[in-house]
C-alpha positions in Angstrom: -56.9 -28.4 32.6 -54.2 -25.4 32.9 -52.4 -27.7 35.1 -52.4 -30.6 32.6 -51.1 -28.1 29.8 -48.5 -27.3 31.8 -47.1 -30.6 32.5 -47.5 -31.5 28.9 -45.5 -28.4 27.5 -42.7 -29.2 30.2 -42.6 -32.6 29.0 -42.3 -31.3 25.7 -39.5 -29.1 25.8 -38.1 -32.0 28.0 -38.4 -34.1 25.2 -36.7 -31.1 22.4 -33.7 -31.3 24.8 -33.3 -35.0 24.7 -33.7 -35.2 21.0 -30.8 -32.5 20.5 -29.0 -33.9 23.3 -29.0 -37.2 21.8 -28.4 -36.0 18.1 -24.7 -34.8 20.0 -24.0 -37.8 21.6 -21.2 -39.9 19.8 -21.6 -37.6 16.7 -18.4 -37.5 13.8 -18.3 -35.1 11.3 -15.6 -34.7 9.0 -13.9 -31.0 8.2 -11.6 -30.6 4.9 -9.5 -28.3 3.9 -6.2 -27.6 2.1 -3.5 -25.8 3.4 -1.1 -28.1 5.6 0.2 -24.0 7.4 -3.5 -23.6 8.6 -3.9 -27.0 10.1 -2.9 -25.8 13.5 -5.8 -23.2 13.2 -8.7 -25.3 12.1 -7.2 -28.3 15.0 -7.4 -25.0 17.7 -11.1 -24.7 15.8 -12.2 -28.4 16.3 -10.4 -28.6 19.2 -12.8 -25.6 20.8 -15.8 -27.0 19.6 -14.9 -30.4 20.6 -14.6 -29.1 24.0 -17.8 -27.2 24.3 -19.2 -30.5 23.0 -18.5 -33.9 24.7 -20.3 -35.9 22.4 -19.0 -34.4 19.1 -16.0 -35.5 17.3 -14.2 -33.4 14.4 -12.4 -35.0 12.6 -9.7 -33.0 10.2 -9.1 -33.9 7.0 -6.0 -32.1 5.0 -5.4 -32.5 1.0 -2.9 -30.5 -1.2 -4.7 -27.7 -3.4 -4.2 -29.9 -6.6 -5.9 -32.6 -5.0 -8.4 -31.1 -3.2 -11.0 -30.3 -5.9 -10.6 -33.4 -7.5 -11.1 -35.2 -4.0 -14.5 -32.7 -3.1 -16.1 -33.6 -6.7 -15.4 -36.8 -6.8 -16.9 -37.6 -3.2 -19.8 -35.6 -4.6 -21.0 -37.7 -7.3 -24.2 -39.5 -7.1 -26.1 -38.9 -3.9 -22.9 -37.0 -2.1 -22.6 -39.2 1.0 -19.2 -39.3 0.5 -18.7 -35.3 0.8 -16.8 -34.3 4.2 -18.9 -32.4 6.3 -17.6 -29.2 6.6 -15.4 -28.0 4.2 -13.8 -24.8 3.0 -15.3 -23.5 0.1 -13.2 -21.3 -2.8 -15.1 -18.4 -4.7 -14.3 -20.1 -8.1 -15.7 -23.5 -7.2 -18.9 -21.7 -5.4 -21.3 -21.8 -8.5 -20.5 -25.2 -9.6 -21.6 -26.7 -6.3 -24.3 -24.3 -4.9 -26.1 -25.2 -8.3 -25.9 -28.7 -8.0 -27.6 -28.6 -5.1 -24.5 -30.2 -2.8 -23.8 -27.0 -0.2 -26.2 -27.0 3.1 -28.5 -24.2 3.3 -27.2 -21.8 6.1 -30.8 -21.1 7.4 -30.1 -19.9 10.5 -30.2 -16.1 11.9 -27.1 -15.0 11.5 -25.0 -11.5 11.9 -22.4 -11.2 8.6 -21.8 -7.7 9.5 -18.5 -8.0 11.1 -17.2 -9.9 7.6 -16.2 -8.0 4.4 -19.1 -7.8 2.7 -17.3 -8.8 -0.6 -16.5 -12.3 0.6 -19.8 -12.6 2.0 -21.3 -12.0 -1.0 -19.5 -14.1 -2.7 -21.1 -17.6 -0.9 -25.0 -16.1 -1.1 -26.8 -17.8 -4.0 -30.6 -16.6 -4.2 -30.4 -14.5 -0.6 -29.9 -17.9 0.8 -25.9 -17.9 2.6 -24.2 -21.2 1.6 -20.9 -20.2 3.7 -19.7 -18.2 6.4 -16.7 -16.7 5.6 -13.2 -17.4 7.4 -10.5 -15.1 6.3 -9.9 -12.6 3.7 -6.4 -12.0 1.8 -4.6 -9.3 0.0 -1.1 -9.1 -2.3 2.0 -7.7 -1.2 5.5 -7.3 -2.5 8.1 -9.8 -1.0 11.6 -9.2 -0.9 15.1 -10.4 0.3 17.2 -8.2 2.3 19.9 -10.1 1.9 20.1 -9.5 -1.7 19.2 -5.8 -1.2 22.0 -5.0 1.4 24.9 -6.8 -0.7 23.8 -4.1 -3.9 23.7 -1.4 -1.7 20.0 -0.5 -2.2 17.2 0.7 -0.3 14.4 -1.4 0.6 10.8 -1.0 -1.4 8.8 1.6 0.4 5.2 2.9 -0.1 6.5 5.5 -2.7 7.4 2.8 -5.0 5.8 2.9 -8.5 6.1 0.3 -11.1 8.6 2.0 -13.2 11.1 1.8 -9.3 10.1 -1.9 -9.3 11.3 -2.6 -13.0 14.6 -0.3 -12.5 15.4 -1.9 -9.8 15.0 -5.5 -10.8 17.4 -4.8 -13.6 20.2 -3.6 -11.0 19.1 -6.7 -8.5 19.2 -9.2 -12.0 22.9 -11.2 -11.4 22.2 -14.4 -14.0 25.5 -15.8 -13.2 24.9 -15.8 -9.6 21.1 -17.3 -10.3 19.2 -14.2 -9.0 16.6 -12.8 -10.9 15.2 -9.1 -9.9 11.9 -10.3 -9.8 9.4 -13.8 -10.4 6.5 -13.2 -12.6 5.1 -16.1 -13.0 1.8 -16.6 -15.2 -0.6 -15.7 -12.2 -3.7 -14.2 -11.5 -4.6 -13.3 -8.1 -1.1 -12.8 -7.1 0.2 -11.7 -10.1 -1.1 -9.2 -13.3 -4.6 -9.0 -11.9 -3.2 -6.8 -9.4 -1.7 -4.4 -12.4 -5.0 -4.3 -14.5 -6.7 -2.5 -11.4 -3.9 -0.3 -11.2 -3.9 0.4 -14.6 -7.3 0.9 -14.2 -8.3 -1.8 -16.7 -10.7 -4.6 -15.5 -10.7 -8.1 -15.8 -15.0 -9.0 -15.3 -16.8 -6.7 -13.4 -21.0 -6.1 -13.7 -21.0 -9.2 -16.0 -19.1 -7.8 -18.7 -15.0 -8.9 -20.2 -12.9 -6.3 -19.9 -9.8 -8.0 -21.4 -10.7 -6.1 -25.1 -10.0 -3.2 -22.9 -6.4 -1.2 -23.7 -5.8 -0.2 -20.5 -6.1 -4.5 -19.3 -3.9 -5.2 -22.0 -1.3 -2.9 -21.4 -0.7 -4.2 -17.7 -0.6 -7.4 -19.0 1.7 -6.9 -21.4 4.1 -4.8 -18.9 3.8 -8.1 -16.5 5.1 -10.3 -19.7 7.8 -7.7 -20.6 9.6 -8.5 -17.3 10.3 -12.6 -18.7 10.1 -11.3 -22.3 11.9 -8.5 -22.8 13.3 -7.2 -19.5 14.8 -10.5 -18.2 14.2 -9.5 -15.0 12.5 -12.9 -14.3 12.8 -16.9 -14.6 11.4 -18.3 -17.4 7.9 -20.1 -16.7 9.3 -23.5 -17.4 11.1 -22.7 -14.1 7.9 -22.5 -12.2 6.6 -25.4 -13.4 9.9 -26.9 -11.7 10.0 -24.9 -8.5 7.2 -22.3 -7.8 7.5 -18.4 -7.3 7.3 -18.8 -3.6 9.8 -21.4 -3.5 12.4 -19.7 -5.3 11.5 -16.9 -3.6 12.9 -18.6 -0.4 15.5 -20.3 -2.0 17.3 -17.2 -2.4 17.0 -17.3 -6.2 14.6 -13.9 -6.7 15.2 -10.7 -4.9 11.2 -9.8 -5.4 8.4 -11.3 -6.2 4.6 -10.8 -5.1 2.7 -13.0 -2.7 -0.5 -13.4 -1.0 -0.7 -12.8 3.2 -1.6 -16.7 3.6 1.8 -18.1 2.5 3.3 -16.1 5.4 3.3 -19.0 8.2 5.5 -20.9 5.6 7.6 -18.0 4.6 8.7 -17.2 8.6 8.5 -20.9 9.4 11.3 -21.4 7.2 14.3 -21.3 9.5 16.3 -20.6 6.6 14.7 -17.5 5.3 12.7 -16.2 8.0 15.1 -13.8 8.6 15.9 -12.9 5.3 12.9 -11.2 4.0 10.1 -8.4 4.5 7.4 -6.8 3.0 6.1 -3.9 1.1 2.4 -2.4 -0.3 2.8 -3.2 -3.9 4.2 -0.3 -5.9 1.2 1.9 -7.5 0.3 1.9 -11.4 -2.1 4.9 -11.9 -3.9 4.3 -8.7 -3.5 1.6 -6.1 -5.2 -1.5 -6.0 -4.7 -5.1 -4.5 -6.5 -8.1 -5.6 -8.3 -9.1 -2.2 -9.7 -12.7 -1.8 -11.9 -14.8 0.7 -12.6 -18.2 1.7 -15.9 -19.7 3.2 -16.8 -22.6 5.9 -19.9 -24.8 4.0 -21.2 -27.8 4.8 -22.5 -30.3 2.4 -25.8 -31.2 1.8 -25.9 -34.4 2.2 -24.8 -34.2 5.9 -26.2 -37.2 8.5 -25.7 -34.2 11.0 -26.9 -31.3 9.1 -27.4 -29.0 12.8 -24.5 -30.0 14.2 -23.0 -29.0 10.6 -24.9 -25.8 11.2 -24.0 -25.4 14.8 -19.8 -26.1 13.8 -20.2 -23.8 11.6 -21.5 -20.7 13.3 -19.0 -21.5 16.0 -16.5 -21.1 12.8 -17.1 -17.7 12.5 -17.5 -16.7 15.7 -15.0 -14.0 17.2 -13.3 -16.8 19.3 -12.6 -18.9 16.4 -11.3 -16.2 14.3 -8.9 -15.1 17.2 -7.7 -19.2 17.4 -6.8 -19.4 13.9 -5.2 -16.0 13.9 -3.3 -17.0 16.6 -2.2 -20.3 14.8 -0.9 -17.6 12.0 -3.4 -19.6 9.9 -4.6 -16.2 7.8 -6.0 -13.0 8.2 -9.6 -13.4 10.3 -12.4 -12.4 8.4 -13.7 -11.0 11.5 -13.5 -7.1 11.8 -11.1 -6.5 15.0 -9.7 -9.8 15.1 -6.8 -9.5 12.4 -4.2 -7.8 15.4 -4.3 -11.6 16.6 -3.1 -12.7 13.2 -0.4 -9.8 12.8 1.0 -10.0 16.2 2.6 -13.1 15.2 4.8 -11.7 12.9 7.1 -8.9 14.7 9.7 -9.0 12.6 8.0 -8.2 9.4 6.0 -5.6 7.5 2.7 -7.4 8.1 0.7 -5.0 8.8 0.8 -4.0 4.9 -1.4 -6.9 4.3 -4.7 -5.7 6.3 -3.6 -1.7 5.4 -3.9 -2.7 1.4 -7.5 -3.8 2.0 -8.7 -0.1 2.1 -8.1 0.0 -1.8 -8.4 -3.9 -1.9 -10.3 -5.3 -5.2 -12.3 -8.5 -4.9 -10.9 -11.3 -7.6 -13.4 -10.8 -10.2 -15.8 -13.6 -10.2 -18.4 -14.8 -12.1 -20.6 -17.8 -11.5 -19.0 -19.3 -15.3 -15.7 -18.3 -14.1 -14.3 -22.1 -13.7 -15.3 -22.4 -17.9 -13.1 -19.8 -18.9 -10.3 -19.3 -16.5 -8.5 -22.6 -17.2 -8.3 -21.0 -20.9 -7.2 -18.2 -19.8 -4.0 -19.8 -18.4 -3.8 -21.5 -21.2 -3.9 -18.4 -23.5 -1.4 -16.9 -21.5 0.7 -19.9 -21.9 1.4 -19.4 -25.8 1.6 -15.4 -25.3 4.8 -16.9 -22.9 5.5 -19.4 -25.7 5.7 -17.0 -28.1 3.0 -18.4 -30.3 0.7 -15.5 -29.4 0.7 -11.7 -28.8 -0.9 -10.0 -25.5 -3.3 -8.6 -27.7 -4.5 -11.4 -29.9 -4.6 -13.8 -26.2 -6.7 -11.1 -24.7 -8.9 -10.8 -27.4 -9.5 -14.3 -27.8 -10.5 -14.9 -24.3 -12.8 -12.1 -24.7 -14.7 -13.8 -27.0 -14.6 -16.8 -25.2 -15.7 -15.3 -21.8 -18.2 -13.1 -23.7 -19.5 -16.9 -25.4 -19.7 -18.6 -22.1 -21.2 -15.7 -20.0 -24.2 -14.8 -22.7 -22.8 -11.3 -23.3 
């Protein structure tokens, strides 16, 4: 009788192995994401896994940002067959899809310990993890050398403070030459978000607006001033033409802020690379940097939904943060792996980026976010116009957030 047991539980862990075996062989899934500078990372990802698995292919699918969401929630209407398998998941689309039941349940053991815990957090829904994080940003000042060196003035430093940044924007600002001091462009993570912490304001924090506050109004309006009243930087019908970054590279701004993922274009860009550098963003009252992460998710509606699961978890291993840090793709979410990301940049400051996350602040989220923050644009849009004052925009989208959000 033992003996017949036994042969009947090999057999049947025989027959486990075949089925997962078999569920491997000649398997596709689909992985989609949108940033063309990271597509040498996520390939070195696929690539990996690929290679650890014969009879799995991983395919790589790459859409511009303003296409992207339109693409995901478009393929997710109806039953969601249409949804790439694994795809990367932003912190203001999270809520929206988690609650229409389209992201795959992360159900296995799992260690999120070596991952901020702020961008981990930001992908659990119910205790149940809907993404495993991939990288995590920060905000740094940008600026061109070139332009620095021909005024005669010393590079920003970590002693900087907002009133050196406006001073010397003004002395940088050479209209007839097309150089501005400075691009402040109507932004949020990489622009006056970063001032409100510093000014010790708040944007949303513990479910509550903070835009009625004095002190969030105040940065705001000094981030205005520079277009408005300083002159220190393009007008905003100018970035609707040619974005911050792009003029940034173009030679046309002396300064501007930027986020540690647009570096691979920045020092890809024969043109420039050699042109600019990078500072910790000058201090307000205290120091603070608007700090950001992305997540790997996998839709629900998955043919493979282990294989999802096992892609995935190879995702956020250590060796697959150390491939797309190699690939300059972003900063790893995986403690101890961001030296493989800022080794590739010698030249540069780029070690600011990873240093600024000791004070970093997580972009304040809120599962309503995406119902309020495309008014808030959009508020800020007719303070720029004119139409509106900081503090009759701020108050208004505290009203509305406070509607939306139950308050």
């Amino acid at each position: 009788m033992r003996k017949l047991f036994a042969i009947l539980l090999t057999l049947c862990m025989l027959f486990s192995f075949v089925s997962f075996a078999s569920a491997e062989e000649n398997v596709t899934i689909t992985f989609a994401f949108w940033d063309n500078n990271q597509e040498p990372g996520m390939k070195a990802i696929a690539d990996a896994y690929m290679a650890a698995h014969p009879g799995v292919t991983v395919e790589v699918q790459v859409t511009p940002w303003d296409q992207y969401w339109t693409k995901l929630e478009a393929s997710a209407q109806g039953s969601g067959e249409a949804m790439p398998d694994v795809f990367w998941m932003h912190s203001n689309q999270f809520f929206k899809y988690v609650t229409a039941d389209k992201l795959l349940p992360l159900d296995f053991e799992y260690d999120y310990t070596p991952y901020p815990a702020g961008v981990t957090a930001l992908y659990n829904f119910n205790n149940v993890h809907y993404a495993v994080p991939k990288d995590y940003d920060t905000i740094a000042l940008v600026y061109n050398k070139e332009i620095f060196d021909n005024a005669g003035i010393a590079y920003p430093d970590d002693t900087w403070t907002w009133d050196t940044l406006l001073e010397t924007a003004k002395k940088l600002t050479d209209p007839e030459k097309g150089i501005y001091g400075f691009g402040a462009p109507n932004d949020r993570q990489s622009g006056y978000l970063n001032l409100i912490y510093q000014n010790e304001g708040f944007a949303f924090e513990d479910g509550k607006s903070g835009y009625d506050q004095a002190a969030t109004q105040e940065a705001i309006q000094w981030w205005v001033d520079l277009q408005k009243v300083h002159q220190v930087s393009p007008s905003q019908e100018s970035f609707v033409d040619m974005g911050v970054d792009d003029q940034m590279q173009a030679g046309k701004l002396a300064m501007c802020f930027t986020g540690s993922w647009m570096m691979s274009s920045y020092t890809n860009n024969e043109l420039f690379a050699d042109k600019f550098d990078l500072a910790v963003l000058p201090q307000g009252k205290t120091r603070a940097s608007i700090y950001n992460g992305l997540g790997y998710a996998g839709a629900a509606s998955t043919k493979y939904p282990e294989v999802v699961k096992d892609f995935i978890q190879f995702c956020g291993t250590e060796e697959a943060n150390k491939l797309q840090a190699e690939k300059k793709a972003a900063i790893p979410a995986f403690a101890g792996t961001e030296k493989y990301f800022t080794d590739n940049f010698t030249t540069i400051n780029i070690a600011c980026y990873p240093e600024m996350i000791s004070y970093g602040v997580q972009y304040p989220f809120s599962p309503n976010k995406s119902l309020w923050e495309s008014q808030e644009e959009e508020l800020m849009n007719e303070v720029y116009a004119g139409s509106k004052t900081v503090e009759e925009a701020c108050n208004e989208l505290h009203e509305i957030i406070c509607d939306i959000e139950g308050i």
